[in-house]
PDB file of N, CA, C and O in Angstrom, chain B, residues numbered from 101:
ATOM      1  N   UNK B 101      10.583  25.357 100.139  1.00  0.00           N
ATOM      2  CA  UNK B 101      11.072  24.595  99.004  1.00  0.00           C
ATOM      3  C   UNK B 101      11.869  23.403  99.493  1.00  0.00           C
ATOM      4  O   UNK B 101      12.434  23.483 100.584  1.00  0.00           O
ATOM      5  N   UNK B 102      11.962  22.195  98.688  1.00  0.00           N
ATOM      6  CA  UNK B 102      12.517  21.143  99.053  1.00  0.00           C
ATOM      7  C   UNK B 102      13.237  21.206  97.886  1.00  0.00           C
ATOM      8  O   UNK B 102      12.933  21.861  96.890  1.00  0.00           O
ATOM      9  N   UNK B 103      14.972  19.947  98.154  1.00  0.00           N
ATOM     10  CA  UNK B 103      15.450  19.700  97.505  1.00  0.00           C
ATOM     11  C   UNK B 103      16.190  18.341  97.497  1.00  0.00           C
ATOM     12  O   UNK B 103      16.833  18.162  98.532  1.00  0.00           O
ATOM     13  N   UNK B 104      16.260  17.379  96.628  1.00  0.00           N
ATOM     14  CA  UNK B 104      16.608  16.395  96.720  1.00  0.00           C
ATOM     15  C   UNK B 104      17.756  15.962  97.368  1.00  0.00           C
ATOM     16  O   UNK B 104      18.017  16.880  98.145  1.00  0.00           O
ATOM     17  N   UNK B 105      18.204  15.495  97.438  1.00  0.00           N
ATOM     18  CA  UNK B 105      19.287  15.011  98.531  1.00  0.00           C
ATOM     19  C   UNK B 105      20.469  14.718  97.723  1.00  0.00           C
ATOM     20  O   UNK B 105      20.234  14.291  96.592  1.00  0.00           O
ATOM     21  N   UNK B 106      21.877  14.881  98.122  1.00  0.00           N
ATOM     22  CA  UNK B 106      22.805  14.070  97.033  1.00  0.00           C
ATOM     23  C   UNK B 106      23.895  13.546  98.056  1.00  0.00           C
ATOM     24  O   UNK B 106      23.699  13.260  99.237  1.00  0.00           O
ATOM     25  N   UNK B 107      25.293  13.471  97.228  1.00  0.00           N
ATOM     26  CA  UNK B 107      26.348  13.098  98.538  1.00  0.00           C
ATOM     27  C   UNK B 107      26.570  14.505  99.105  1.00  0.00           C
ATOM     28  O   UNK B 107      26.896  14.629 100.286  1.00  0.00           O
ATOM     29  N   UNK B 108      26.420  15.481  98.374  1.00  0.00           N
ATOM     30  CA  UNK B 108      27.167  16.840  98.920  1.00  0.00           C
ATOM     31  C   UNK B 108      26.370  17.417  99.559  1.00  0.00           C
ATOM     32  O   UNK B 108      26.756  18.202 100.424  1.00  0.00           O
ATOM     33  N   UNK B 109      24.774  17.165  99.287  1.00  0.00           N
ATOM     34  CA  UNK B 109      23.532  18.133 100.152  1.00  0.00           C
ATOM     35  C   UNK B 109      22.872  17.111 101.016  1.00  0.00           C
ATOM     36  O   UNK B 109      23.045  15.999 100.517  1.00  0.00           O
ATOM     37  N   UNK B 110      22.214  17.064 102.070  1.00  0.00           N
ATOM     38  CA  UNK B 110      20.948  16.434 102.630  1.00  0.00           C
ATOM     39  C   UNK B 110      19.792  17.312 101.722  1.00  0.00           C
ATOM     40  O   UNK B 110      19.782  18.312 101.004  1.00  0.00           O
ATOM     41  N   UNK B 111      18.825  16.286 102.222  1.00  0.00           N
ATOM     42  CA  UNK B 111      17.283  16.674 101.526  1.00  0.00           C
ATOM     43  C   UNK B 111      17.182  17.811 102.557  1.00  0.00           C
ATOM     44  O   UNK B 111      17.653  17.654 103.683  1.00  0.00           O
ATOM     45  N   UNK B 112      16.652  18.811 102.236  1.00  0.00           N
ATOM     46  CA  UNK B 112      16.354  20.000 102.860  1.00  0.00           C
ATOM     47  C   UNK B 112      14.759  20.716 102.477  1.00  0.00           C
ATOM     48  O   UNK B 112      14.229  20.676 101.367  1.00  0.00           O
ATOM     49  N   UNK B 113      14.102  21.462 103.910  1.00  0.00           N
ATOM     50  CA  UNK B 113      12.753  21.810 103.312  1.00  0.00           C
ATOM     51  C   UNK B 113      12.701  22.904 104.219  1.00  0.00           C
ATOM     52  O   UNK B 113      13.442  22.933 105.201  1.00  0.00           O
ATOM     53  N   UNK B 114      11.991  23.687 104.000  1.00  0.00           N
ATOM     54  CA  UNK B 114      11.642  25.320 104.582  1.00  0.00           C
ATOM     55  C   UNK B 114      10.744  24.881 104.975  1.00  0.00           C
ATOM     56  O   UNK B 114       9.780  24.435 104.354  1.00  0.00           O
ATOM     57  N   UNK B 115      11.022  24.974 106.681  1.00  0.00           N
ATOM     58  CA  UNK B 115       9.641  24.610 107.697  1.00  0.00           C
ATOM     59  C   UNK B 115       8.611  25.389 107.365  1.00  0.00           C
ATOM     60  O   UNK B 115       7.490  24.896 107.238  1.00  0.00           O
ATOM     61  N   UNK B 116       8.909  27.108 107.123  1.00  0.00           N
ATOM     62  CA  UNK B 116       6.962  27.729 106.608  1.00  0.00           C
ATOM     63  C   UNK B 116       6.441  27.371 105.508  1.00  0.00           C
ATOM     64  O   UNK B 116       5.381  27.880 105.144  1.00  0.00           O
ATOM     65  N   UNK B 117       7.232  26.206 104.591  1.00  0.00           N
ATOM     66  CA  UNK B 117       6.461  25.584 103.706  1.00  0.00           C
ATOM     67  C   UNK B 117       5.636  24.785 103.948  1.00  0.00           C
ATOM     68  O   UNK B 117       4.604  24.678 103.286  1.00  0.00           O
ATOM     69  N   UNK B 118       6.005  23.881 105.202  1.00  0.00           N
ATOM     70  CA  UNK B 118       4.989  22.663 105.680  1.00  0.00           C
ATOM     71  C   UNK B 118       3.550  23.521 106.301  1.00  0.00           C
ATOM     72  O   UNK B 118       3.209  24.220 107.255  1.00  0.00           O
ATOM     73  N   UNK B 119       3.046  22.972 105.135  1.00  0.00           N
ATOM     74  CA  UNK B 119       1.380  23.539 105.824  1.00  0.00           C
ATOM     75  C   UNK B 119       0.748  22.073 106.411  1.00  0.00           C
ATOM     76  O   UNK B 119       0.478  21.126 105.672  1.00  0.00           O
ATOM     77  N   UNK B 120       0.608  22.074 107.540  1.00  0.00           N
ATOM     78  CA  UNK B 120      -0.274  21.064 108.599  1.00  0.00           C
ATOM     79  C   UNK B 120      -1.073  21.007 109.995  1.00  0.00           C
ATOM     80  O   UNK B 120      -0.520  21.240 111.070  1.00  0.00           O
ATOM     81  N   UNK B 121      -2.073  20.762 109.899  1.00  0.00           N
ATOM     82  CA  UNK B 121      -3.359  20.947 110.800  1.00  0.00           C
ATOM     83  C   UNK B 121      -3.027  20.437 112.383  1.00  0.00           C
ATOM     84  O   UNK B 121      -2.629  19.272 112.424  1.00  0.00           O
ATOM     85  N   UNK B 122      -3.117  21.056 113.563  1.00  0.00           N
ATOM     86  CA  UNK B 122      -2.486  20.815 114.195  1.00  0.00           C
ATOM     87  C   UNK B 122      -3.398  21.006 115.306  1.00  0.00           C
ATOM     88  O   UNK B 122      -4.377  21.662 114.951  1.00  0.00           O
ATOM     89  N   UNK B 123      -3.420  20.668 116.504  1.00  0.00           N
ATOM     90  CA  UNK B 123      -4.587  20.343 117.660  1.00  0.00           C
ATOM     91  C   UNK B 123      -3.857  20.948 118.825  1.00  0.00           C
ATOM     92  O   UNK B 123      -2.801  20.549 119.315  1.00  0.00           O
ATOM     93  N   UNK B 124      -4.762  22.215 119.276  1.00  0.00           N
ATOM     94  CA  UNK B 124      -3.896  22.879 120.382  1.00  0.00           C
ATOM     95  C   UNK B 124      -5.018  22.455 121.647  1.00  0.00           C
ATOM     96  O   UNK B 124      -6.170  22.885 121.583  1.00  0.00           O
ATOM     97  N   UNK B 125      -4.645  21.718 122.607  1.00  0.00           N
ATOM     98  CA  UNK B 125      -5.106  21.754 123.598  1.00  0.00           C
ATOM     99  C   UNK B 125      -5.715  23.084 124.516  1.00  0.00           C
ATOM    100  O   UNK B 125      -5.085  24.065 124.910  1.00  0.00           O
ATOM    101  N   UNK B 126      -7.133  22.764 124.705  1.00  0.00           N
ATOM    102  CA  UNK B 126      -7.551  24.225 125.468  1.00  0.00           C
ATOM    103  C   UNK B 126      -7.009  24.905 126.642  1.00  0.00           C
ATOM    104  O   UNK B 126      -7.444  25.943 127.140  1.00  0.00           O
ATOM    105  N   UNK B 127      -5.825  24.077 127.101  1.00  0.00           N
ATOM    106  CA  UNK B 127      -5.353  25.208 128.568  1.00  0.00           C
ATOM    107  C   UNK B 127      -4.315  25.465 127.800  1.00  0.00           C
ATOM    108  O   UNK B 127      -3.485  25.808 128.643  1.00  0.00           O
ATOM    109  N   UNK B 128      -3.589  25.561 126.376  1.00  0.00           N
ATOM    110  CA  UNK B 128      -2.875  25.932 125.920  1.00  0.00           C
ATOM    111  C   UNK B 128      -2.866  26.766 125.048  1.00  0.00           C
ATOM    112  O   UNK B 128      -1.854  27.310 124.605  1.00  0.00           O
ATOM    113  N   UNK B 129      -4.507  27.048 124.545  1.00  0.00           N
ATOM    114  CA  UNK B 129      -4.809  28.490 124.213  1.00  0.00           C
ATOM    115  C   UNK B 129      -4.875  29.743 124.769  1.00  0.00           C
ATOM    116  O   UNK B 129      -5.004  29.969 125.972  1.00  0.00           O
ATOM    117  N   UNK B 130      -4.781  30.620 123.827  1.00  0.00           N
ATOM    118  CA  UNK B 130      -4.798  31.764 124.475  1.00  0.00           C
ATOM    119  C   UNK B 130      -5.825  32.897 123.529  1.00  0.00           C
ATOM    120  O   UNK B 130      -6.345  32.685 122.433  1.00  0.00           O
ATOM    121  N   UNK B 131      -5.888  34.063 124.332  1.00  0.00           N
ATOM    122  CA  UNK B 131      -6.851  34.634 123.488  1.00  0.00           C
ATOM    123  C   UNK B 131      -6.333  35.716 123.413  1.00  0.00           C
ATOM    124  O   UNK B 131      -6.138  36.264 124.498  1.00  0.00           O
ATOM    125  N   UNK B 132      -5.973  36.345 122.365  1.00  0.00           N
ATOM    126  CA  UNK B 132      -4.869  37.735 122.389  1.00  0.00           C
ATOM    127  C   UNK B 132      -5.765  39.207 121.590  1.00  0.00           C
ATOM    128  O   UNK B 132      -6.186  39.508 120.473  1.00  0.00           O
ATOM    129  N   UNK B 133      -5.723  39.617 122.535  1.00  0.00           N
ATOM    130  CA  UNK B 133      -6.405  41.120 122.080  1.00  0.00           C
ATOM    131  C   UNK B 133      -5.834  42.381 121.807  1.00  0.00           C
ATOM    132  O   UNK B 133      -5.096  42.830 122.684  1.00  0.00           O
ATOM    133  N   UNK B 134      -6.003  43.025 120.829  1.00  0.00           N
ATOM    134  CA  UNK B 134      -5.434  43.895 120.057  1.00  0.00           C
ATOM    135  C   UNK B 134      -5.707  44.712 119.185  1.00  0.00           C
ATOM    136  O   UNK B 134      -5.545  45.931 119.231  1.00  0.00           O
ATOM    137  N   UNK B 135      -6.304  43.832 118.018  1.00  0.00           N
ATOM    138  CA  UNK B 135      -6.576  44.295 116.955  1.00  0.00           C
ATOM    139  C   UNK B 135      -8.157  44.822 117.071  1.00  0.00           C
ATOM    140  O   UNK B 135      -8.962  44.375 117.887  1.00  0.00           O
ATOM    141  N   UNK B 136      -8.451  45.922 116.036  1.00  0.00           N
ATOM    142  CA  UNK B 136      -9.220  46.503 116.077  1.00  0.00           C
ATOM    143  C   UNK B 136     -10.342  45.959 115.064  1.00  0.00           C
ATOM    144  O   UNK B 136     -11.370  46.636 115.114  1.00  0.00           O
ATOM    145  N   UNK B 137     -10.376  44.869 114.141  1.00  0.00           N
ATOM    146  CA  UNK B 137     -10.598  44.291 113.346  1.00  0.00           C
ATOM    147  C   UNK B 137     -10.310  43.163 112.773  1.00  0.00           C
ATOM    148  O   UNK B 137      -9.228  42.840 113.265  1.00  0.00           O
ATOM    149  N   UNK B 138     -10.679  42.251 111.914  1.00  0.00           N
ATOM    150  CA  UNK B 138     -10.699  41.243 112.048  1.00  0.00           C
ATOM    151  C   UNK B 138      -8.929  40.251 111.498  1.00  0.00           C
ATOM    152  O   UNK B 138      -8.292  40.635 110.517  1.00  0.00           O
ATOM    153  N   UNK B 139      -8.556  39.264 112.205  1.00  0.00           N
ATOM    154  CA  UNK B 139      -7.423  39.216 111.678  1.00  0.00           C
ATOM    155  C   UNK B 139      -7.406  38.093 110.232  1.00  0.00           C
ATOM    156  O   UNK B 139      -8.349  37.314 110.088  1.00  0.00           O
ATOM    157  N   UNK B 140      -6.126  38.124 109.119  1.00  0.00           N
ATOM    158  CA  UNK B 140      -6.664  37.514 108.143  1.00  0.00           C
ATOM    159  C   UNK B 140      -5.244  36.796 107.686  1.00  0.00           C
ATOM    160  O   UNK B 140      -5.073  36.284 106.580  1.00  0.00           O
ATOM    161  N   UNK B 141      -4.163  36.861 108.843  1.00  0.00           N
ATOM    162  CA  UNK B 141      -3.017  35.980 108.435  1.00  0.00           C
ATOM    163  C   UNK B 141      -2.285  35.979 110.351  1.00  0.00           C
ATOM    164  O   UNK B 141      -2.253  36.783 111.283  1.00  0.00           O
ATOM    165  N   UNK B 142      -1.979  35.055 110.180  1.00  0.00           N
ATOM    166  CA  UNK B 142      -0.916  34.549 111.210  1.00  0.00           C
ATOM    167  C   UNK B 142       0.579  34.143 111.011  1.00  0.00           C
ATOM    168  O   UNK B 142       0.607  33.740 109.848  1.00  0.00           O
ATOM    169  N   UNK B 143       1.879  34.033 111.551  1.00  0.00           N
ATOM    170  CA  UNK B 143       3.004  33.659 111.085  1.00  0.00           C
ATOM    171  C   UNK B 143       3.081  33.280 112.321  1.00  0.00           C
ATOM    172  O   UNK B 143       2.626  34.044 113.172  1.00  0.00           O
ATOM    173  N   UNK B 144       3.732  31.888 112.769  1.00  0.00           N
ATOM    174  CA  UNK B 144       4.601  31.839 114.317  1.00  0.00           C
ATOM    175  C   UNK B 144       5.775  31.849 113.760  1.00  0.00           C
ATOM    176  O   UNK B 144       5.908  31.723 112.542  1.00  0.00           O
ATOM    177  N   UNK B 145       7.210  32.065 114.941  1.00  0.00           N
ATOM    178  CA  UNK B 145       8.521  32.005 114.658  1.00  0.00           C
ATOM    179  C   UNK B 145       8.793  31.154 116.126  1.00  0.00           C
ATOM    180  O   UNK B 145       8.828  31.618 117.265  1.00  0.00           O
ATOM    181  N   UNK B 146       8.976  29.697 115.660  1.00  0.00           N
ATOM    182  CA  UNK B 146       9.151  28.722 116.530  1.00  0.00           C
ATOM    183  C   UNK B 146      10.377  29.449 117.713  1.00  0.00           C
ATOM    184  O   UNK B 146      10.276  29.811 118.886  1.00  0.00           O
ATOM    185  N   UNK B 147      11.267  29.435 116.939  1.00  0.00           N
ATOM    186  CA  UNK B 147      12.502  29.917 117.638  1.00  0.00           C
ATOM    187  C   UNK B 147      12.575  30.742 118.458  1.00  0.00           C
ATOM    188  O   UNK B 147      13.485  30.603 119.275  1.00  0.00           O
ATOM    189  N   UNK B 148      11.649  31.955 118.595  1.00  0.00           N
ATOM    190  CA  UNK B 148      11.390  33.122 119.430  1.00  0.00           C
ATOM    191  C   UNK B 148      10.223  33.134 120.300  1.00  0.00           C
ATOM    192  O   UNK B 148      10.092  33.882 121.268  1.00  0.00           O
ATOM    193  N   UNK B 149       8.895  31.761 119.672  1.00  0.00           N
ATOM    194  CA  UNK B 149       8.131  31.898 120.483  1.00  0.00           C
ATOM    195  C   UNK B 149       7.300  33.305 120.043  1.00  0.00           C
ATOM    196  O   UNK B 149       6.613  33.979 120.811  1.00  0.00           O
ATOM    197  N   UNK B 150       7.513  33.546 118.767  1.00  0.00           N
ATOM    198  CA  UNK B 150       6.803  34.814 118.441  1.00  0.00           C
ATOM    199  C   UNK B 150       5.682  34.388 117.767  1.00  0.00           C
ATOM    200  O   UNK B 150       5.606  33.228 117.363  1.00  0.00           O
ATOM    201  N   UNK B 151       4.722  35.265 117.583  1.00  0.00           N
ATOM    202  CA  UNK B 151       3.255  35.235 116.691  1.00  0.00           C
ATOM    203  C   UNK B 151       2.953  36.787 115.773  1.00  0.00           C
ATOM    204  O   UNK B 151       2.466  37.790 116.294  1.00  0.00           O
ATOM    205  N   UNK B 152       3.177  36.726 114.993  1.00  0.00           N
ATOM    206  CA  UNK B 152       2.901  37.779 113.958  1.00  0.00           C
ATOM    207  C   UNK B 152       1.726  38.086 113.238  1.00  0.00           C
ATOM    208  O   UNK B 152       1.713  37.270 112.317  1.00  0.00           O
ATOM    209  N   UNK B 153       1.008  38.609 113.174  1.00  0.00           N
ATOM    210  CA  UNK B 153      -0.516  38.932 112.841  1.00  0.00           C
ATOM    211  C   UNK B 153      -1.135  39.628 112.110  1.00  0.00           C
ATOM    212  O   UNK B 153      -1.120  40.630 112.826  1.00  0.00           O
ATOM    213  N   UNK B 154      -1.702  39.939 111.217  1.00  0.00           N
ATOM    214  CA  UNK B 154      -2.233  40.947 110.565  1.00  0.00           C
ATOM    215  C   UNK B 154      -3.112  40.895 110.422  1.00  0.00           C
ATOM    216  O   UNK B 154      -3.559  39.762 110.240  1.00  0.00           O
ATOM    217  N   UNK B 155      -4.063  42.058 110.388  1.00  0.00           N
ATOM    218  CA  UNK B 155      -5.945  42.607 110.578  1.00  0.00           C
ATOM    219  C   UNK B 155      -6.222  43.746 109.555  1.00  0.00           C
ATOM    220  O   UNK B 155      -5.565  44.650 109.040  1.00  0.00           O
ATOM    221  N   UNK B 156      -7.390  43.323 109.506  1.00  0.00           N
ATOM    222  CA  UNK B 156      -8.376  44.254 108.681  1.00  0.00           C
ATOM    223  C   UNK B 156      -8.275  45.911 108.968  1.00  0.00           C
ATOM    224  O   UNK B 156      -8.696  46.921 108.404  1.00  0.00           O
ATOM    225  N   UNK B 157      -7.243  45.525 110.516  1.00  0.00           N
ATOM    226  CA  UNK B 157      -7.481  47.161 111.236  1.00  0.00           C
ATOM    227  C   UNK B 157      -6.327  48.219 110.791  1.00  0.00           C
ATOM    228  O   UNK B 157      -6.107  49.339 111.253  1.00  0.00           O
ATOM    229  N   UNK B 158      -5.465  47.316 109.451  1.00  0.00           N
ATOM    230  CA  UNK B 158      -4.474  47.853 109.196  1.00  0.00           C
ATOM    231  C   UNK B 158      -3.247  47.987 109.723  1.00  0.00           C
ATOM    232  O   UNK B 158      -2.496  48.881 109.333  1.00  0.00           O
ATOM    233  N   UNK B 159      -2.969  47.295 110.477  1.00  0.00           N
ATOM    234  CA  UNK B 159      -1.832  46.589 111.782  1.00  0.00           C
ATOM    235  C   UNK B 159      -1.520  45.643 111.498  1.00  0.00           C
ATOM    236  O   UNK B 159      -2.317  44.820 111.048  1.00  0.00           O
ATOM    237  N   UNK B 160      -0.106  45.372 111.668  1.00  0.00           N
ATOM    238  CA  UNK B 160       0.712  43.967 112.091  1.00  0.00           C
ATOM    239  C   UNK B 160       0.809  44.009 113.241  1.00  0.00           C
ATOM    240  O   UNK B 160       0.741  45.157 113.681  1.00  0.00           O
ATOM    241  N   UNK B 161       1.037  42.715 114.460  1.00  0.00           N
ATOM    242  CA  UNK B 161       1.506  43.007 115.228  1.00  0.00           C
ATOM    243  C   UNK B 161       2.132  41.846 115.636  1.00  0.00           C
ATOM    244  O   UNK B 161       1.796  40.758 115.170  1.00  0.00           O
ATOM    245  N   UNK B 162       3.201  41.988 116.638  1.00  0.00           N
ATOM    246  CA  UNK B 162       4.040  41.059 117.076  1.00  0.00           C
ATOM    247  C   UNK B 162       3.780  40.782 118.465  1.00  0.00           C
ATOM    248  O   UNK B 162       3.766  41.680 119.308  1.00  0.00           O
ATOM    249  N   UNK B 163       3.551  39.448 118.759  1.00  0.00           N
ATOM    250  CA  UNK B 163       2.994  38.820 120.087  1.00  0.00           C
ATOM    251  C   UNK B 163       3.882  37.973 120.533  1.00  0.00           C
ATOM    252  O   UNK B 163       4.065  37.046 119.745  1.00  0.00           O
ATOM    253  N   UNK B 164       4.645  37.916 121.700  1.00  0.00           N
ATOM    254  CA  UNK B 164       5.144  37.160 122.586  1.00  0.00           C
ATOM    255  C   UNK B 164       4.360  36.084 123.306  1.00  0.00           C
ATOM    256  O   UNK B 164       3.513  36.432 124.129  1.00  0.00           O
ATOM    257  N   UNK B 165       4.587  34.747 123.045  1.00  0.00           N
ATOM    258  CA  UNK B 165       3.659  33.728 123.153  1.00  0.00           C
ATOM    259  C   UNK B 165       4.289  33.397 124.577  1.00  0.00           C
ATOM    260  O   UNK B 165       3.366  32.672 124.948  1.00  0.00           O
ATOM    261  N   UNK B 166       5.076  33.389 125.531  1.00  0.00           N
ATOM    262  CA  UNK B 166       5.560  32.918 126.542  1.00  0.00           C
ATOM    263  C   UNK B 166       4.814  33.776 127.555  1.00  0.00           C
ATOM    264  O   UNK B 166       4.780  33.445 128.740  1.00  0.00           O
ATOM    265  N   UNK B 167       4.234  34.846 127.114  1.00  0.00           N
ATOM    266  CA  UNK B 167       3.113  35.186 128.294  1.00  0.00           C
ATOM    267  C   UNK B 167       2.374  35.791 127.455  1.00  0.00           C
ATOM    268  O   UNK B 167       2.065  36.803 128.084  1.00  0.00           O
ATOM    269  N   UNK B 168       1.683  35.888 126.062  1.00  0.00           N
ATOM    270  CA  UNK B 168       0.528  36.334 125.167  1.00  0.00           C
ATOM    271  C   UNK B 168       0.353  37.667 125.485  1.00  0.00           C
ATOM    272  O   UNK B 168      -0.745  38.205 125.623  1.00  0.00           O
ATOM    273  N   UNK B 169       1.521  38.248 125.613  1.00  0.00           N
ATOM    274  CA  UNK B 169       1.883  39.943 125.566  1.00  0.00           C
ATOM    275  C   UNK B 169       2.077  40.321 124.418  1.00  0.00           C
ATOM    276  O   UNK B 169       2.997  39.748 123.834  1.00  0.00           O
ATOM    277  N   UNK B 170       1.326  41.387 123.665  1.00  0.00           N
ATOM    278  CA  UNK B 170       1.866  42.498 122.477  1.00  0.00           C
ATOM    279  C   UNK B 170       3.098  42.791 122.825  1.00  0.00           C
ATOM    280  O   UNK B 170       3.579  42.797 123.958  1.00  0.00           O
ATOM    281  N   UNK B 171       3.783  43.127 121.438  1.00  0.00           N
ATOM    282  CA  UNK B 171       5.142  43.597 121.548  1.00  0.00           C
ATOM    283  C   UNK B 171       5.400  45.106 121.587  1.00  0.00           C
ATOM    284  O   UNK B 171       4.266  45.573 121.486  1.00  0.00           O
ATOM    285  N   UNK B 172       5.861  45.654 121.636  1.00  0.00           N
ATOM    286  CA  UNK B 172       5.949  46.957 121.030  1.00  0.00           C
ATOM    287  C   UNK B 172       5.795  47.494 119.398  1.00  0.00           C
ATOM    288  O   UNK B 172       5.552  48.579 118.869  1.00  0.00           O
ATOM    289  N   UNK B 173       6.093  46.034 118.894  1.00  0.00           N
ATOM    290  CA  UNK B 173       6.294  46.476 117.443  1.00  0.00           C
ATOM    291  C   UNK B 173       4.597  45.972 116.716  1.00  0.00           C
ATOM    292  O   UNK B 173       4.037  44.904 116.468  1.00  0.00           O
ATOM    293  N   UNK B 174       4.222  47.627 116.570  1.00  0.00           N
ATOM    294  CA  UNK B 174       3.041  47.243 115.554  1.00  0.00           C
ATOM    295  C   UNK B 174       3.109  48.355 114.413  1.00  0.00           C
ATOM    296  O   UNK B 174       3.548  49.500 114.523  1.00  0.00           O
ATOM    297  N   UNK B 175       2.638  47.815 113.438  1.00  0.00           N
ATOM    298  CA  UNK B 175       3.177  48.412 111.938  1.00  0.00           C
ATOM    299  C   UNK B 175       1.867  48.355 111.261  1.00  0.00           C
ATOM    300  O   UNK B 175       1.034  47.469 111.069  1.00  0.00           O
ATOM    301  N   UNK B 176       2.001  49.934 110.887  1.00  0.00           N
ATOM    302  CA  UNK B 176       0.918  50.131 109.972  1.00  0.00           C
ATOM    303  C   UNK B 176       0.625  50.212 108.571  1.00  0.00           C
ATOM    304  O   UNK B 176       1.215  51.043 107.880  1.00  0.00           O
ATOM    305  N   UNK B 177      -0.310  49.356 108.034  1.00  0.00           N
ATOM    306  CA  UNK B 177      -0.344  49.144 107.072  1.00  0.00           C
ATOM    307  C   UNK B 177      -0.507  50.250 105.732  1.00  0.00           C
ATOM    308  O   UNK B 177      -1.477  50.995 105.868  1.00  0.00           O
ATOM    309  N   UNK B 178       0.302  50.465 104.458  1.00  0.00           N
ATOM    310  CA  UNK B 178      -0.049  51.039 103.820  1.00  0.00           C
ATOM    311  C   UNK B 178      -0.820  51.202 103.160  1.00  0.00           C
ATOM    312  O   UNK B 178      -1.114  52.317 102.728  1.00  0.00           O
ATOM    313  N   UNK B 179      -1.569  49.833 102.783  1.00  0.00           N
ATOM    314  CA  UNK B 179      -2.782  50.200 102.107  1.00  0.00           C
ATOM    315  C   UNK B 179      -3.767  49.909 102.803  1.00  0.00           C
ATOM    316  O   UNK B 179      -3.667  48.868 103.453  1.00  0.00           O
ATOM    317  N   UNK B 180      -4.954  50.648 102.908  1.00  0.00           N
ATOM    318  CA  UNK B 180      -6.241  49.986 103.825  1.00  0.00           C
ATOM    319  C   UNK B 180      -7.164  49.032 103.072  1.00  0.00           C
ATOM    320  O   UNK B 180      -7.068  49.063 101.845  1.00  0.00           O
ATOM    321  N   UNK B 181      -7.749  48.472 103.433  1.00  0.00           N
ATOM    322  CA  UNK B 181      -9.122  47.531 103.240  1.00  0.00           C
ATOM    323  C   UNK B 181      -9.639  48.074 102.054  1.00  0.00           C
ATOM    324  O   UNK B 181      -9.788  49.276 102.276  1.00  0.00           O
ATOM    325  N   UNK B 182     -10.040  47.772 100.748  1.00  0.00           N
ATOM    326  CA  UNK B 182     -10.372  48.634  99.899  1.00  0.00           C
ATOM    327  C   UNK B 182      -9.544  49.038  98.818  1.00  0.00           C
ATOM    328  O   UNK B 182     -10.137  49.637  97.921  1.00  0.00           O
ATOM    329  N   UNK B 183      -8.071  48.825  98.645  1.00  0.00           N
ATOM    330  CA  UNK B 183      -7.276  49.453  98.353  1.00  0.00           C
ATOM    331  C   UNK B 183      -6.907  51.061  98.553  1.00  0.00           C
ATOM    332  O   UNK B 183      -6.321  51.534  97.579  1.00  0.00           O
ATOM    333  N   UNK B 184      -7.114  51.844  99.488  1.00  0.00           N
ATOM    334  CA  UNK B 184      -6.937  52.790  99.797  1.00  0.00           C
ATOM    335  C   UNK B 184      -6.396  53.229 100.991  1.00  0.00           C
ATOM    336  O   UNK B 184      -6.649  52.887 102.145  1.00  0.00           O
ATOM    337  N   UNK B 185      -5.349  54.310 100.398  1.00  0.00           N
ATOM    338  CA  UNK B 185      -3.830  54.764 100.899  1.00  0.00           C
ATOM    339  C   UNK B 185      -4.326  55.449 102.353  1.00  0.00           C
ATOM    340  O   UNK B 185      -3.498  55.949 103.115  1.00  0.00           O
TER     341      UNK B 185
END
């Protein structure tokens, strides 16, 4: 969300609002394996260098981008593919 600016506030905007297309150079990709199925959302967290993920396989998972290591933390989803528990 953005908000206009005054004397008492600056203009302010929630960086995961900015949606923009962005060009990753190929020695700066990586290819991260994990999931058991297909993935259908991404989150980065600039600040940590984290990548957050979620798949069809019913998993989140949390990826360390400074060497494209899984984290420990993977979380399973409550509902499966289908709507079913």
């Amino acid at each position: 969300t953005a908000s206009a600016p005054s004397d008492d506030h600056p203009a302010q905007a929630n960086p995961m609002d900015i949606d923009t297309n962005i060009e990753i150079p190929a020695e700066k990709a990586s290819v991260l394996k994990g999931h058991d199925s297909e993935v259908f959302i991404c989150a980065w967290n600039p600040m940590q260098d984290l990548l957050a993920s979620g798949s069809g396989d019913s998993t989140a998972r949390i990826w360390h981008m400074e060497d494209s290591q899984q984290r420990e933390i993977i979380l399973k989803h409550c509902i499966h593919r289908g709507g079913q528990e």
